[in-house]
C-alpha positions in Angstrom: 11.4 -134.6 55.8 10.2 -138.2 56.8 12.5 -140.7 58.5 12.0 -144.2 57.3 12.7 -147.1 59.6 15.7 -148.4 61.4 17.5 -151.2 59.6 20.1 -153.2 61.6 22.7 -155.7 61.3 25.5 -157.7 63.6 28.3 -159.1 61.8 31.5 -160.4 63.7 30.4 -158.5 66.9 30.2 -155.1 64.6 26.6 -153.5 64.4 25.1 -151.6 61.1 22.3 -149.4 61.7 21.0 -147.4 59.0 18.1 -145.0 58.9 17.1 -143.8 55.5 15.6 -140.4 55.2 13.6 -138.6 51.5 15.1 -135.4 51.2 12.2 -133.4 49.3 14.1 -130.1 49.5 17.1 -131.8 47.0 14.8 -134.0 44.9 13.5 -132.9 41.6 10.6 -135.8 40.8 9.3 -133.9 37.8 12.6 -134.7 36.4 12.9 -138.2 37.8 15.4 -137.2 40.8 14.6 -139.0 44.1 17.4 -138.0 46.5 17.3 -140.0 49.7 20.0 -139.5 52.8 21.3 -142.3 55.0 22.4 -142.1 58.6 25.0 -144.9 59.8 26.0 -146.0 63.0 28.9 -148.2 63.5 29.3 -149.8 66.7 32.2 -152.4 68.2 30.6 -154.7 70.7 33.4 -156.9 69.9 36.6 -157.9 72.4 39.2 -155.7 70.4 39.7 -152.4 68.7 38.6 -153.0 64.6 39.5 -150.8 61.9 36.4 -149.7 58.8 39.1 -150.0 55.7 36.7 -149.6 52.8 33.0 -149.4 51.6 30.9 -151.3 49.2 27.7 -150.1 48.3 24.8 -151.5 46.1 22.3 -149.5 45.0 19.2 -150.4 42.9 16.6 -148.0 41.7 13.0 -149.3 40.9 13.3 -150.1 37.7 16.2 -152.7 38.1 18.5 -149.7 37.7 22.1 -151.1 39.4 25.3 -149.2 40.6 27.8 -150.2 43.1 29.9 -147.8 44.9 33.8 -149.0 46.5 35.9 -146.7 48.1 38.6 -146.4 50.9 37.3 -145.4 54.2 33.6 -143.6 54.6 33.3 -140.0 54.2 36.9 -139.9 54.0 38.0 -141.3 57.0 38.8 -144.9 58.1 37.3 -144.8 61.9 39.0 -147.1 64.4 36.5 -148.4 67.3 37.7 -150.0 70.6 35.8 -152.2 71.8 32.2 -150.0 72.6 32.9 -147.2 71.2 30.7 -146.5 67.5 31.1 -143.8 64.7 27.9 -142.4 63.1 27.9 -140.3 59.4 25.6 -139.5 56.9 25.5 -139.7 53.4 23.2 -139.5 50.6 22.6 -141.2 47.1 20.2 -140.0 44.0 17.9 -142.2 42.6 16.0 -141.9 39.3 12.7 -143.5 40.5 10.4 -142.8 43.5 11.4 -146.4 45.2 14.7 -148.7 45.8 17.4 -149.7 47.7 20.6 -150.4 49.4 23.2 -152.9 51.0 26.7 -153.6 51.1 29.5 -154.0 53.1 32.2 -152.7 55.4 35.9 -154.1 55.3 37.6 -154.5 58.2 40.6 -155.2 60.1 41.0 -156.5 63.4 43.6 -155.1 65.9 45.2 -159.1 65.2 45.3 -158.2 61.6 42.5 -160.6 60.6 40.4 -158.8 57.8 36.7 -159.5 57.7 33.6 -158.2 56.0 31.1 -156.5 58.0 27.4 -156.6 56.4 25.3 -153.4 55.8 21.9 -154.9 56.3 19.3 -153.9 52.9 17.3 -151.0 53.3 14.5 -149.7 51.6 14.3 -146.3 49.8 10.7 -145.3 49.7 8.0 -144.7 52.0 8.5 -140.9 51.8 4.8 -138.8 51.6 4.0 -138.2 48.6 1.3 -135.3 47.2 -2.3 -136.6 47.6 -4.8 -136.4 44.5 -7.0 -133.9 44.4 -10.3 -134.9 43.4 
């Protein structure tokens, strides 16, 4: 397994990171199945406790292919973060070319009830080794 890059975002004192990863062992390229994981870390550098409400993902395949994905929470919880503290999950999407990408959104609430979006920065899905050619 190869671990792309770190991609990072600050969004109303909320940070995204997100490091990609090419999970070979679950991907099936002869049959066009590219299946890529995706670490998270949420942290609260803000002054009050927020609340992660729902998810909005975008995902994009090579070929222009486009899917979004909304949902309550993130793997089925809805983390609250005082001020410091952060929440880190993984998750995984399939893709049906070797290449794309990702971004979207968090929801949240503050502890005043203000809601506000918190952006997931883009990130690249590729980069993973692929077989040399033999000559």
């Amino acid at each position: 397994m190869k671990k792309s890059d770190v991609y990072q975002e600050a969004t109303h004192g909320v940070i995204v990171a997100i490091s990609p990863e090419y999970l070979p062992d679950h991907s099936e390229p002869e049959d066009g199945r590219y299946v890529w994981a995706y670490h998270v870390r949420i942290e609260n550098q803000g002054g009050s406790p927020v609340q992660l409400l729902y998810r909005h993902w975008r995902i994009a395949d090579g070929l222009g292919g486009k899917h979004d994905v909304v949902g309550d929470g993130v793997i089925g919880e809805q983390p609250v973060l005082a001020p410091g503290e952060s929440f880190t999950y993984s998750s995984g999407t399939p893709l049906a070319t070797a290449t794309g990408f990702m971004s979207g959104r968090f929801h949240m609430i503050g502890a005043d009830g203000e809601r506000f979006d918190v952006e997931v920065p883009a990130f690249s899905l590729d980069g993973f080794d692929r077989p040399s050619a033999v000559h």
